[in-house]
Steps between C-alpha positions, in 0.01 A plus 500: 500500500464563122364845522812548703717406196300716272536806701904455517514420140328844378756617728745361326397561191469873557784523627649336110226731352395198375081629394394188329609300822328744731201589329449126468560403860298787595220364330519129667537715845195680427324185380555362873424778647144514337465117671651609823233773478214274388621247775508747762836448607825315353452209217680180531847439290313242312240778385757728395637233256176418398471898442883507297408206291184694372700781392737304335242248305320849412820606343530155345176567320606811398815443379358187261279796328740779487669588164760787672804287556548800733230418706538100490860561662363748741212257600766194523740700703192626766435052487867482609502767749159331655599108453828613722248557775292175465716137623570299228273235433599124475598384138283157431736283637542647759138508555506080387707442823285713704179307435728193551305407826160479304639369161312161561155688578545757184535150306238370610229760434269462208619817315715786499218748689535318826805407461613848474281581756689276736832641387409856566415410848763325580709800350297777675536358826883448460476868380701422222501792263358354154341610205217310376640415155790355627264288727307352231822402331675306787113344554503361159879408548372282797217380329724425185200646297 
């Protein structure tokens, strides 16, 4: 389980009195904790990524309106530290051969809305890990729009 992996990396950390990688994992562990909490008992894996990727698009934001070159290092080290907990997401060709199967329907819809619509299903229920962006562009590769 993730929160497994979080727990033995602020142990780790710690251990290489390493506080930017510990205070920052112990942040994303208290983050799913305040689910499990909420939840009432232990949150799926796919929640706790949903829960990393939060913390690191909040540091994204952040870091685009921080001055402190300081700070934007700090903030793009914590993204590292977090994106080494979430499985790497299929780069758009990857995600072109994936959809593969439904190529001939995502041609044929009348506009990029459904037809990214039927690619995200398609994707979802292969529980292929993909980012929306990255969706849109193998859809309009497809498409040739």
């Amino acid at each position: 389980m993730l929160i497994d992996a979080i727990k033995s990396q602020i142990t780790v950390a710690m251990k290489a009195r390493d506080t930017l990688a510990k205070d920052i994992l112990r942040v994303a562990l208290g983050e799913i904790q305040t689910a499990e909490a909420r939840a009432g008992g232990p949150v799926p894996d796919e929640e706790a990524q949903r829960i990393l990727k939060k913390l690191v698009k909040s540091n994204e934001e952040t870091m685009a309106i921080a001055k402190d070159p300081d700070t934007q290092a700090k903030l793009k080290r914590e993204n590292e530290i977090l994106g080494g907990l979430l499985p790497k997401a299929l780069s758009v060709d990857d995600i072109v051969a994936a959809l593969a199967p439904v190529a001939d329907a995502i041609k044929a819809a009348k506009a990029d809305g459904p037809a990214m619509g039927l690619a995200m299903k398609h994707l979802k229920q292969a529980g292929a890990p993909v980012e929306a962006p990255d969706v849109t562009a193998a859809v309009k590769a497809i498409r040739g729009s």
